[in-house]
Each structure stands twice: as structure tokens, then as C-alpha cells.
BALOBA-1460 file (C-alpha; in Angstrom, 3 decimals):
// residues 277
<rec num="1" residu="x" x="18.040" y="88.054" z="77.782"/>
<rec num="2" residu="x" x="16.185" y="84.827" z="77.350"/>
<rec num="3" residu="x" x="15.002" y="85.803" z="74.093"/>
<rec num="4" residu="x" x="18.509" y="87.106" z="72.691"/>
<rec num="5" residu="x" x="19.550" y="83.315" z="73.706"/>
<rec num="6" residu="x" x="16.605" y="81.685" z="71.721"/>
<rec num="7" residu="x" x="17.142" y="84.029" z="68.682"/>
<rec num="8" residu="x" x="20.444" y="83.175" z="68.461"/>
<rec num="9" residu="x" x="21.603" y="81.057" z="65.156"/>
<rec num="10" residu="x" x="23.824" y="78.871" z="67.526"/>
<rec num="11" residu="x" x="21.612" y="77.964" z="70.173"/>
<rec num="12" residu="x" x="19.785" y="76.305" z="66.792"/>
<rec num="13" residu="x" x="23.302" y="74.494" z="65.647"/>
<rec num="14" residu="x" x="22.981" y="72.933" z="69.391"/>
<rec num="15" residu="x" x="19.865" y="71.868" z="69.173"/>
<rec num="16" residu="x" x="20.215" y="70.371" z="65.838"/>
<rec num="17" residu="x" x="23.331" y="68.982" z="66.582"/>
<rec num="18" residu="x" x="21.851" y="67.010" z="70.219"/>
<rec num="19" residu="x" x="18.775" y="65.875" z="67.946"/>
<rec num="20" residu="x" x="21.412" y="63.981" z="65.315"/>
<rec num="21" residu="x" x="23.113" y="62.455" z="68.329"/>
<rec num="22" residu="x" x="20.130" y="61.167" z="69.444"/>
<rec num="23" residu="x" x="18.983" y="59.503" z="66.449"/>
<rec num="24" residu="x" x="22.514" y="58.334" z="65.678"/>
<rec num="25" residu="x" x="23.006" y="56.947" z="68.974"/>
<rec num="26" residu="x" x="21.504" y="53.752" z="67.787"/>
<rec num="27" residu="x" x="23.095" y="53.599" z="64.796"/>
<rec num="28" residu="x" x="26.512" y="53.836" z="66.214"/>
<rec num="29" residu="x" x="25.450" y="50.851" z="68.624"/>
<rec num="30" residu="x" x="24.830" y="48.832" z="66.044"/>
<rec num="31" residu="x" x="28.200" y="49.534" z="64.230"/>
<rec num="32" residu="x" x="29.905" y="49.093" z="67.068"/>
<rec num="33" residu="x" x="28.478" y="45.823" z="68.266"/>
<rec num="34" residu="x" x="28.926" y="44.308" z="64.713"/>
<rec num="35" residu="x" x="32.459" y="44.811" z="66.037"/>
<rec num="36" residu="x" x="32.930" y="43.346" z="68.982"/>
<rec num="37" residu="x" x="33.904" y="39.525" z="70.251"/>
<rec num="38" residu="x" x="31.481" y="37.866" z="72.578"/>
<rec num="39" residu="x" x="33.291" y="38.353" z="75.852"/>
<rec num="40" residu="x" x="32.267" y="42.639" z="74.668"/>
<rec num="41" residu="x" x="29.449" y="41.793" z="73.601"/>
<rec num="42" residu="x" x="27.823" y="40.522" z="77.127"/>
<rec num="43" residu="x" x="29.596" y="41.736" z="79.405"/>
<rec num="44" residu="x" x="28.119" y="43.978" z="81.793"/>
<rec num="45" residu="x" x="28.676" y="47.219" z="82.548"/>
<rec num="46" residu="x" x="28.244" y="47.988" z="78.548"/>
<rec num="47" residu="x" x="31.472" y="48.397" z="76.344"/>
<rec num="48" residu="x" x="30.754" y="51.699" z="74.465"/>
<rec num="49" residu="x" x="33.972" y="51.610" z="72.146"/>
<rec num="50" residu="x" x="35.277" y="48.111" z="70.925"/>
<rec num="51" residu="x" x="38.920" y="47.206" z="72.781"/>
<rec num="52" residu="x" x="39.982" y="44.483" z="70.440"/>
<rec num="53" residu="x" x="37.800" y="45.172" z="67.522"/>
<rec num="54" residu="x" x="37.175" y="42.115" z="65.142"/>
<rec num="55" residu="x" x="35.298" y="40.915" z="61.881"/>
<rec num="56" residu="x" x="34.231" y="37.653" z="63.327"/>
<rec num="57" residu="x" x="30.678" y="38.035" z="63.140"/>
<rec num="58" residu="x" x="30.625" y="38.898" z="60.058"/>
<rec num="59" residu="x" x="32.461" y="36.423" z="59.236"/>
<rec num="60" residu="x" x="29.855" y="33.602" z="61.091"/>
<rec num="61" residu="x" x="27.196" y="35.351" z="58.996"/>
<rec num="62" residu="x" x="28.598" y="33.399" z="56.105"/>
<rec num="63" residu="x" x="29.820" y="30.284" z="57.663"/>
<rec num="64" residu="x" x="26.601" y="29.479" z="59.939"/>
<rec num="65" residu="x" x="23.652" y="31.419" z="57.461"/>
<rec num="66" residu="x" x="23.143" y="31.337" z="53.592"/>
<rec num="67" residu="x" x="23.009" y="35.254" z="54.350"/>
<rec num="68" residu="x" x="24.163" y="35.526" z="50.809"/>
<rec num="69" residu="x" x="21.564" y="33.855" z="49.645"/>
<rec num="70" residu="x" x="19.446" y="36.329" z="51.659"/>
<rec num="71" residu="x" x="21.303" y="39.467" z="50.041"/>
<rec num="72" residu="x" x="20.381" y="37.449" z="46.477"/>
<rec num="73" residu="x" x="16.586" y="37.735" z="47.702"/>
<rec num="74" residu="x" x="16.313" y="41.090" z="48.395"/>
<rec num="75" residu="x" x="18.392" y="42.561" z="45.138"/>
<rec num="76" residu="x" x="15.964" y="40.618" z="43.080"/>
<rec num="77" residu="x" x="12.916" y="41.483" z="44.994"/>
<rec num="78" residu="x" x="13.877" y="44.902" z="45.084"/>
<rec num="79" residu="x" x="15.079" y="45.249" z="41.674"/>
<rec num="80" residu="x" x="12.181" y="43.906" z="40.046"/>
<rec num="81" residu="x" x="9.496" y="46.064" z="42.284"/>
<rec num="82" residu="x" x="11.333" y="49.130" z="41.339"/>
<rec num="83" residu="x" x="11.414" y="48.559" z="37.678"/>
<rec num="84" residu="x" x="7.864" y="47.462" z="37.598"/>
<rec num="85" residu="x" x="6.671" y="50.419" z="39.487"/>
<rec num="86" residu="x" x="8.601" y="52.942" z="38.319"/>
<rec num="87" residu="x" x="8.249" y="52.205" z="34.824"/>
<rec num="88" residu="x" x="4.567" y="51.288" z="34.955"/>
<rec num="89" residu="x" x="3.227" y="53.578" z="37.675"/>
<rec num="90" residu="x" x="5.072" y="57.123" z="35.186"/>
<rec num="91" residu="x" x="2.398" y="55.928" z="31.841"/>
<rec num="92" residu="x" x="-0.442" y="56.138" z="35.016"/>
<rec num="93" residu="x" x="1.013" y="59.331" z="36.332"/>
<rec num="94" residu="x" x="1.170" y="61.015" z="32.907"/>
<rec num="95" residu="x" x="-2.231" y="59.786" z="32.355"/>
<rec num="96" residu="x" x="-3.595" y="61.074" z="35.227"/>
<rec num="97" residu="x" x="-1.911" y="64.325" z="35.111"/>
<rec num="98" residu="x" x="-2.366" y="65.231" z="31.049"/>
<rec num="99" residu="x" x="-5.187" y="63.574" z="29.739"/>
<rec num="100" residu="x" x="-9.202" y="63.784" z="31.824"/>
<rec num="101" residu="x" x="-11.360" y="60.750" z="31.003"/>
<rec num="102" residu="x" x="-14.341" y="59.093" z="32.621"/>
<rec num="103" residu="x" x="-13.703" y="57.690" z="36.010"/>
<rec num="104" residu="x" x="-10.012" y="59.245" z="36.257"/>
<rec num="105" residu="x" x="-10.786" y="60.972" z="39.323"/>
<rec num="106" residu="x" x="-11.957" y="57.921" z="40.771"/>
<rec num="107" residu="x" x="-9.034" y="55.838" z="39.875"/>
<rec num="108" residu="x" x="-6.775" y="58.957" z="41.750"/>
<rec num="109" residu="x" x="-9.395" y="58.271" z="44.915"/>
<rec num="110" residu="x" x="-8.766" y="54.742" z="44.561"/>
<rec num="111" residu="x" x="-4.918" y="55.041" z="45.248"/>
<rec num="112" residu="x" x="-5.142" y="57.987" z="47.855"/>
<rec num="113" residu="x" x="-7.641" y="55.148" z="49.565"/>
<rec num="114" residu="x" x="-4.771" y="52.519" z="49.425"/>
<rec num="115" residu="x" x="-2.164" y="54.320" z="51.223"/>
<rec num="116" residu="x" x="-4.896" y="55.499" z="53.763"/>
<rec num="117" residu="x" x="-5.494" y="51.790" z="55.005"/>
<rec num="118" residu="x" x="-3.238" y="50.702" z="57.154"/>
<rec num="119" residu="x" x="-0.892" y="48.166" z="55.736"/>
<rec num="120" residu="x" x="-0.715" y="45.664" z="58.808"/>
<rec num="121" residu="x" x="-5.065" y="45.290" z="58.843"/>
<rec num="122" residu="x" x="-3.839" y="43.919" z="54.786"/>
<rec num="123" residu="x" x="-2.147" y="41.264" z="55.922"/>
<rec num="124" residu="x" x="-3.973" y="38.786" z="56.892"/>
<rec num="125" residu="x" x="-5.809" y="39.366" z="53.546"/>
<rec num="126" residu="x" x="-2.878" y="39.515" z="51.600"/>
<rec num="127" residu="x" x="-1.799" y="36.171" z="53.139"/>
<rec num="128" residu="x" x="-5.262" y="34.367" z="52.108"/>
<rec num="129" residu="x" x="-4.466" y="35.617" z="48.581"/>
<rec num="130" residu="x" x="-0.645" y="34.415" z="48.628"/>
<rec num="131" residu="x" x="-1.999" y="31.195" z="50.270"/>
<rec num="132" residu="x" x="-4.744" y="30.239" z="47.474"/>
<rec num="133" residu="x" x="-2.713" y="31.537" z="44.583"/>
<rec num="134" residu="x" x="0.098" y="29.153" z="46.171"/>
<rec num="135" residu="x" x="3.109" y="31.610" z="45.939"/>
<rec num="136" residu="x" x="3.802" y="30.844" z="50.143"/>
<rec num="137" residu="x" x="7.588" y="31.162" z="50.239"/>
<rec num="138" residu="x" x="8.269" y="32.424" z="46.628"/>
<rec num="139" residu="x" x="9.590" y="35.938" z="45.401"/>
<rec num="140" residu="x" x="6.755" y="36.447" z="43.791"/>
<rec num="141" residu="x" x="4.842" y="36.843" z="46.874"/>
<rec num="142" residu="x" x="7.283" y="39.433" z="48.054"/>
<rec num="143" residu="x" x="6.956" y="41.752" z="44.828"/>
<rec num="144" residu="x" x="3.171" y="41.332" z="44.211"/>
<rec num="145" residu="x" x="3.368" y="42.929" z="48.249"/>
<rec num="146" residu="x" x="5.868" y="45.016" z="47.717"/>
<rec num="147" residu="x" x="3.825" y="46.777" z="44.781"/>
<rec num="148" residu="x" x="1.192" y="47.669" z="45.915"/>
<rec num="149" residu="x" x="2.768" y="49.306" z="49.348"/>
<rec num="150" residu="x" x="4.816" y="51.506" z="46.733"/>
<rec num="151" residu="x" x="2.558" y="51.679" z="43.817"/>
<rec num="152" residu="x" x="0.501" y="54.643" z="44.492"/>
<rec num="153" residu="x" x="2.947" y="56.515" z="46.103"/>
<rec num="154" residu="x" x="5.432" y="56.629" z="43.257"/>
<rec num="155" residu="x" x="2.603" y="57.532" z="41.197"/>
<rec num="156" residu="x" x="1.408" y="60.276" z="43.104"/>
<rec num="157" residu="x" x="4.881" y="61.581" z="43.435"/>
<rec num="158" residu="x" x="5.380" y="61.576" z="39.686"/>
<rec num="159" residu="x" x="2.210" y="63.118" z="39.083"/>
<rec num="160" residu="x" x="2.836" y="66.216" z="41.315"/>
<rec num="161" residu="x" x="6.096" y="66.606" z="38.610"/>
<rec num="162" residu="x" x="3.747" y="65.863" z="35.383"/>
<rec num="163" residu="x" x="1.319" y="68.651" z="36.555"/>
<rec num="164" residu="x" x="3.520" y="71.585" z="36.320"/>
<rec num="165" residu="x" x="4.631" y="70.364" z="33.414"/>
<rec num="166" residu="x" x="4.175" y="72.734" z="30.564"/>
<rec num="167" residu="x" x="1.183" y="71.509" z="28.261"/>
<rec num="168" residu="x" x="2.049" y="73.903" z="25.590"/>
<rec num="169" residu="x" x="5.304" y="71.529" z="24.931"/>
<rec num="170" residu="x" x="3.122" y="68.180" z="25.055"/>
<rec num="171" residu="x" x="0.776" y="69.839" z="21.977"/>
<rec num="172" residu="x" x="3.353" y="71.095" z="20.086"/>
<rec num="173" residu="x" x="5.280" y="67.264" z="20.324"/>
<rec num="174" residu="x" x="1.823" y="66.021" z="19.302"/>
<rec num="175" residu="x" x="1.621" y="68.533" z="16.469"/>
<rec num="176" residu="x" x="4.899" y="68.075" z="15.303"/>
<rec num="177" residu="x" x="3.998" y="63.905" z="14.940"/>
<rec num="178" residu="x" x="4.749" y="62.574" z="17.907"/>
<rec num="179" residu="x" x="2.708" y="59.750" z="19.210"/>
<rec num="180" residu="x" x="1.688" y="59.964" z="23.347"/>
<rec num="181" residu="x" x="4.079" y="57.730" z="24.435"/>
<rec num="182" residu="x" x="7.091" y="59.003" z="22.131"/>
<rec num="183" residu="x" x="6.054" y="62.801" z="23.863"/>
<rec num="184" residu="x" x="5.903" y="61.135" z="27.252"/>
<rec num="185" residu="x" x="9.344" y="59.131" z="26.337"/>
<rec num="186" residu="x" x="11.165" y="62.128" z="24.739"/>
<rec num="187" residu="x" x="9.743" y="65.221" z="25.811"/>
<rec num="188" residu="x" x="8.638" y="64.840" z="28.971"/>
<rec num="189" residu="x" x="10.766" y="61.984" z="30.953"/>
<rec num="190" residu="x" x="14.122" y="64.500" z="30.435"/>
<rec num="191" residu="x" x="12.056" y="67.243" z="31.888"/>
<rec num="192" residu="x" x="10.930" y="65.351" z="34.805"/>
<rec num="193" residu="x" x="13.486" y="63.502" z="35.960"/>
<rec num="194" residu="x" x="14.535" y="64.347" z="38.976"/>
<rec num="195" residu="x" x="10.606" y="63.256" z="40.355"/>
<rec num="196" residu="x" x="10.958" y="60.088" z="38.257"/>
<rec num="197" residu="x" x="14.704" y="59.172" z="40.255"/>
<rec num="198" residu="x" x="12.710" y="60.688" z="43.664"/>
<rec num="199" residu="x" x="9.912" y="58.430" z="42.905"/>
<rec num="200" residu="x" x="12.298" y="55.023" z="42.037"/>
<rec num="201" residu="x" x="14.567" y="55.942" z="45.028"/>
<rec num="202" residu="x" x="11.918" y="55.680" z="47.858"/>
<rec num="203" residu="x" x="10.264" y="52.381" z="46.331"/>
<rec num="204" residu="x" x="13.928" y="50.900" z="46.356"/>
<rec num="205" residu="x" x="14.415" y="52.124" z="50.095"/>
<rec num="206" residu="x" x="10.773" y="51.156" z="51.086"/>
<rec num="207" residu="x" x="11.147" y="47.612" z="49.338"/>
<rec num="208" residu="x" x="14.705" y="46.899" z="50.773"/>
<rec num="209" residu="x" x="13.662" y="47.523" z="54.084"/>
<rec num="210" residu="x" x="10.526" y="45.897" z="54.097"/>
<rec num="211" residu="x" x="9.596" y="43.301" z="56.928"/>
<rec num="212" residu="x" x="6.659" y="42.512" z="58.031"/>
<rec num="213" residu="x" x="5.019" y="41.263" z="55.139"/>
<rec num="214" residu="x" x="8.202" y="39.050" z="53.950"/>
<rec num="215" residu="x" x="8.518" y="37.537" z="57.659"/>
<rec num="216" residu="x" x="4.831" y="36.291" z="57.141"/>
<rec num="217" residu="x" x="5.047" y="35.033" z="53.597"/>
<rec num="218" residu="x" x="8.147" y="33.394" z="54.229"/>
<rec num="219" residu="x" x="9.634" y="30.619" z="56.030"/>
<rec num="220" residu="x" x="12.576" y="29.210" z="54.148"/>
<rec num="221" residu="x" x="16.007" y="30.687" z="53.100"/>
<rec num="222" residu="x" x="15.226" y="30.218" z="49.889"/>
<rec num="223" residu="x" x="12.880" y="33.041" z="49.730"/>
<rec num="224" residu="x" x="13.798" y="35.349" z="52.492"/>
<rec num="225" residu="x" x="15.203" y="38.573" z="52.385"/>
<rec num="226" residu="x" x="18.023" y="40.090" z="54.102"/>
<rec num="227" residu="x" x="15.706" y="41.526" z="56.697"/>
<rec num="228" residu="x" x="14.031" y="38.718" z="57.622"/>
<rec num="229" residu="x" x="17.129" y="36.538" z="57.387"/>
<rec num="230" residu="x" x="19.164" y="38.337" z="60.123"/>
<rec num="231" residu="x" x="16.387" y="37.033" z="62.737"/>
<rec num="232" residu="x" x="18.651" y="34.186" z="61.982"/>
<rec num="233" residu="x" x="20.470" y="35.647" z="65.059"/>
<rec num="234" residu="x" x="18.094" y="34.769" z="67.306"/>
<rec num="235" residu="x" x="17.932" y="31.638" z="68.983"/>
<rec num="236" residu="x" x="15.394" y="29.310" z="71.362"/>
<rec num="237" residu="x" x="17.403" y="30.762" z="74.314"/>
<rec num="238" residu="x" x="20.111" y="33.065" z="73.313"/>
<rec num="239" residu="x" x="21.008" y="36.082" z="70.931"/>
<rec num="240" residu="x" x="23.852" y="36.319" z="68.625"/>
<rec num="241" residu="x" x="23.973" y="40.065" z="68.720"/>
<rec num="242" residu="x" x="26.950" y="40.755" z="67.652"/>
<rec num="243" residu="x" x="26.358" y="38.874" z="64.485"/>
<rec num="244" residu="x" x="22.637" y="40.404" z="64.244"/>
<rec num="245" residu="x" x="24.403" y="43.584" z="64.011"/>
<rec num="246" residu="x" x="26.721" y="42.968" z="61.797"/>
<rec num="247" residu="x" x="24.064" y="42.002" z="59.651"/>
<rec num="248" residu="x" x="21.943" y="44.888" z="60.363"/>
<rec num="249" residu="x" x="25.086" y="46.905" z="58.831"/>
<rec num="250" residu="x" x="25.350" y="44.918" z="55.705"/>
<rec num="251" residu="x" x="21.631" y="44.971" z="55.072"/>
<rec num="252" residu="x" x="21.964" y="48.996" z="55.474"/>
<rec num="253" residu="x" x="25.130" y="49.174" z="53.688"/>
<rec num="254" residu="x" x="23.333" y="48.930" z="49.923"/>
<rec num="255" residu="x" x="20.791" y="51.256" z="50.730"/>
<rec num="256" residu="x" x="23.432" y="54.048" z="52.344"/>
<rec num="257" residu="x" x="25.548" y="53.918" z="49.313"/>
<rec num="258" residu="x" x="22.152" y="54.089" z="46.967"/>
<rec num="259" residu="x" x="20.874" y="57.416" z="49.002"/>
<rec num="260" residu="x" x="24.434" y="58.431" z="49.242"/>
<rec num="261" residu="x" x="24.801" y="58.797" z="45.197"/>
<rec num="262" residu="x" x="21.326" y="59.990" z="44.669"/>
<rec num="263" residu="x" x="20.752" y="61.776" z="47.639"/>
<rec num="264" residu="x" x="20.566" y="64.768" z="45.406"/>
<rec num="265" residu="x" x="17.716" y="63.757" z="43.330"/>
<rec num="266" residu="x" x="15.723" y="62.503" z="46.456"/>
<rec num="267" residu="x" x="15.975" y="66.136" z="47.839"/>
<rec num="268" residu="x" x="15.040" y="68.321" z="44.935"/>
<rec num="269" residu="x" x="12.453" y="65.566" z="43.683"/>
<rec num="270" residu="x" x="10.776" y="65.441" z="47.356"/>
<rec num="271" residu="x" x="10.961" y="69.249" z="48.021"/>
<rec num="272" residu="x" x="9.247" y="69.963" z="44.371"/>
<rec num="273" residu="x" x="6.981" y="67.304" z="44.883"/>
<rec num="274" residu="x" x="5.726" y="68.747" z="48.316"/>
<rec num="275" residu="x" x="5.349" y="72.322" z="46.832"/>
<rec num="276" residu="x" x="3.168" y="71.169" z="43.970"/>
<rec num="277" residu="x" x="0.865" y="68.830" z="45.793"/>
């Protein structure tokens, strides 16, 4: 009997369903919060649903916080890291993947070693480097990081797609006068797509949420990201939660809407990706 209930397909359909509850459960806190006055937000016991629902706080976001100046940050900062390794890290892919030359293995080592160190034991490193090179508090800082936490990962993702592609098609460009690049450019890119959009989707999503690194190389508005910026919240002896939430949802809000039009590209280019690793 106990076995008909664990082979059945809806015991599987509860299960799944509890599990998204779960992990939405903070979500929906969040939303909610963003939502409510003070006298909800404090109060104790907890008000689960909002009784007179407002858009106060996000409202103070603007009036007390240059959080638009913070959303400014971040679209540049992860704008710029995208294009840069997107665009740069698919010529080292296609390299990699098409054309064996001396030391090429090493170089693939070399990036498989960079996402195996920890990035927090980089830090303190990376801050030395920002330090000298004088870049403390500047957007620059915040890309060069930003790179090279997504670098090798887009590339390895993009090679997985070059490497099934068909080699036959890259000879017969070749023979037929193209140059490398124009094959890469015209023949292949098309082809390969949906790993190049997989590939540019999780370096936007890593960069946009990224913390840690911009909390330490920055200290003034005018080079802080959204993330960073909604610590703004937080005070010497009290919390604005309310307001932290609400701009916890409009940080999230451009990176939903991103996943929510690509979403398809992210699953076919992740689920290829994984079977030709």
C-alpha cells in the first residue's frame, strides 16, 4: 500500500507543490512587506496579508535615497560586463573549441581553476588591486570584478555549444572564402545561439545581483549598486523594512522580467550545455 502511495504521480505534484511554497514563502514576505505602513510593519503578532495596503515606501525610496541613482549603477555595471563578456569570452570559446594550439589546454585549466577558488578568499586581493590602481568607489571597479566572477563561466558554457558544432560546416565556410571570424560571425553564431543568450543571461543575473564585492569597493552613492544601496534601510538603531523591501522588489523586478522573456533560451541553452559537458 505504501508503495502504490509513493508511485503515485500525485503524491509527486504534492511534494513539488510544498517545496515551491517553501521557497516562495520568502518571496511573498518580501512583497508583502514592501506593502505595508509602519504601524503593519512592527507590530507584533506578524500581519501576513496587508489591511490597508500602501506605496509609501516606495515612495520614501525616492524622497530619502538617490535609489535611482543606484538603479543607474547597476544597468551600467551590468550592461557593460555582459557585453564585454559575452562578446569577448564567444572568440575564446570558439577558439578553444575549433582550433588546438600550444598551451590551449592550459589556458582551459586556467579558467576551470578560477571558478574553483572561492570568490570571498579573492577579496581581499582584489581590494589591494582596486586600492593601488585607485578605482575605490568607481564603476570600473565593479566590472573589472564582475568579469572575472562571470568570465570563465560564460566561456565554458559557450564552448560546450561550439563543440558539437559540426566542423564539416566551419571547413566548407573556410573553403568557400570565409575568413575565421566571418565563419564564427555568420556560420556559427546563428547555429549557436541559444548557448550564446544562455551564456549572456546568467552573467546579467550573476552581475545584477552581485554584493559582496560592490559593498567592499564601494562607499558612496555615486558608485553603488542597487544591492548595496538598499542597506540604505538600515539604520544605527532601527530598520526601515518596509522600505528595504520595497527595494528588494524593485531591484528583482529587472531581472524577473529579463528571465521572464528569455526564460526559454536559459532552459534549452542550460539543458544542452549540461548534456555536452
Amino acid at each position: 500500500m505504501l508503495e502504490r502511495i509513493f508511485e503515485s504521480r500525485g503524491l509527486y505534484y504534492v511534494v513539488a507543490i510544498a517545496l515551491i511554497a517553501v521557497m516562495m514563502l520568502p518571496i511573498y514576505w518580501t512583497l508583502s512587506t514592501a506593502f505595508k505602513p509602519d504601524e503593519e510593519t512592527y507590530v507584533f503578532p506578524p500581519v501576513y496579508f496587508p489591511k490597508n495596503p500602501t506605496i509609501s515606501p516606495f515612495k520614501l525610496l525616492f524622497e530619502y535615497y538617490p535609489f535611482s541613482l543606484y538603479l543607474r549603477n547597476s544597468i551600467i555595471v551590468t550592461a557593460t560586463t555582459t557585453l564585454i563578456v559575452t562578446g569577448v569570452g564567444m572568440f575564446a570559446a570558439y577558439g578553444l573549441s575549433q582550433y588546438r594550439f600550444r598551451g590551449s589546454n592550459l589556458v582551459l585549466y586556467a579558467l576551470l581553476l578560477t571558478r574553483v577558488i572561492p570568490p570571498l578568499s579573492l577579496l581581499l586581493p582584489f581590494y589591494i588591486l582596486v586600492s593601488r590602481l585607485g578605482l575605490v568607489n568607481t564603476l570600473t571597479s565593479m566590472i573589472i570584478a564582475n568579469i572575472y566572477l562571470t568570465y570563465p563561466f560564460a566561456v565554458l558554457i559557450m564552448k560546450s555549444f561550439f563543440d558539437g558544432f559540426p566542423r564539416e560546416l566551419i571547413d566548407s565556410a573556410i573553403v568557400d572564402g570565409c575568413s575565421r571570424t566571418a565563419t564564427l560571425l555568420k556560420v556559427v553564431m546563428p547555429v549557436s545561439a541559444t548557448g550564446i543568450a544562455s551564456s549572456a543571461i546568467i552573467s546579467y543575473l550573476w552581475t545584477w545581483n552581485e554584493f559582496l564585492y560592490a559593498f567592499v569597493f564601494t562607499s558612496e552613492p555615486s558608485a553603488q549598486p542597487v544591492t548595496v544601496g538598499c542597506f540604505d534601510a538600515i539604520g544605527d538603531i532601527f530598520v526601515n523594512w518596509n522600505q528595504m523591501c520595497a527595494g528588494a522588489m524593485l531591484a528583482a523586478l529587472p531581472g524577473i522580467i529579463f528571465v521572464f522573456l528569455a526564460q526559454r533560451y536559459l532552459v534549452q541553452g542550460l539543458t544542452a550545455g549540461a548534456l555536452k559537458f
